[in-house]
C-alpha angles and dihedrals in degrees: 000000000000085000097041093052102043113024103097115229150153110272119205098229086200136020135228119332100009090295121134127276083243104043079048093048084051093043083058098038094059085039097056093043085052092050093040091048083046095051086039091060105045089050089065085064088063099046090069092066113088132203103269095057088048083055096056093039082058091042090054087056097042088058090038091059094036092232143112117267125180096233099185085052082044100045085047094052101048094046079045096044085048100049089048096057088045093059093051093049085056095045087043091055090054094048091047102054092035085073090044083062097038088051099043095038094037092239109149096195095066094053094057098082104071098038081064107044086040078053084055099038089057098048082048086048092048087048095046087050095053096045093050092046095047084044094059095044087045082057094043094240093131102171092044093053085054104052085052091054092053090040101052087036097064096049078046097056082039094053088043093056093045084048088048093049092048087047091048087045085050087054098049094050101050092044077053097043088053092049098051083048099053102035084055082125107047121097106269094240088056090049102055092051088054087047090048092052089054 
């Protein structure tokens, strides 16, 4: 909260297309909890697949590449690298629909989750950028590195600005959820046309 309240930004008064910050932050939060139900389901299919499959599969490429491979290193890594993307596709459903509800309940708290694992999405994407860039200049291949730079760089401007209309949206809500606090008192048609100026 403490970044949300006090880093000063630019913040996108509306989102794509002329639509609201609100209706946007919608648009991406049914969009997330698509994409999550979609990964989560895709990482049942590879549930299903046990050790000793991963292990083979390790074995086949060993022999394709003519190398030594630790399979047992190799099996462990990939069920590893599996549960831990379906935990994140999980995590990833919750948050998302906890901003659908934030959103739709004007409840702040329970957009702030995703305004703070996107924050961290974005430091890991920076850090992924500069190691493959530095990984392609390392290798010599220039244009390439490059190409990766402008690439990546552009997903990275798109996922900024998504992060930037979801923190505006926080910031309206919240700015909405104080105001129907402290105008309790106030007659209901006096307090929709406070609620309509804002």
């Amino acid at each position: 909260m403490f970044l949300v309240n006090t880093i000063k930004v630019w913040e996108p008064k509306t989102c794509c297309c002329g639509i609201s910050v609100r209706v946007g932050t919608l648009v991406i939060g049914w969009l997330g909890l698509i994409s999550s139900i979609f990964s989560l389901l895709s990482w049942l299919r590879f549930v299903q697949i046990s050790y000793d499959d991963f292990a083979e599969v390790c074995k086949e490429a060993a022999n394709e590449i003519q190398q030594h491979i630790d399979v047992d290193v190799c099996a462990t890594a990939a069920v590893s690298i599996i549960a831990v993307s379906g935990v994140c596709s999980g995590l990833f459903v919750i948050i998302s629909a906890l901003l659908l509800v934030g959103v739709n309940k004007n409840k702040p708290t329970l957009i702030l989750p995703f305004i703070v694992t996107h924050g961290i999405e974005i430091v890991l994407s920076c850090l992924f950028i500069l190691l493959g860039f530095a990984l392609f200049l390392h290798e010599g291949i220039v244009f390439a590195a490059f190409i990766f730079l402008l690439v990546s760089g552009m997903f990275l401007a798109l996922e900024v600005y998504l992060f930037l209309v979801v923190r505006a949206c926080y910031k309206e809500v919240k700015q909405h959820a104080e105001c129907m606090g402290s105008e309790s008192n106030i007659p209901y048609m006096e307090k929709q046309d406070i609620l309509y100026k804002i």
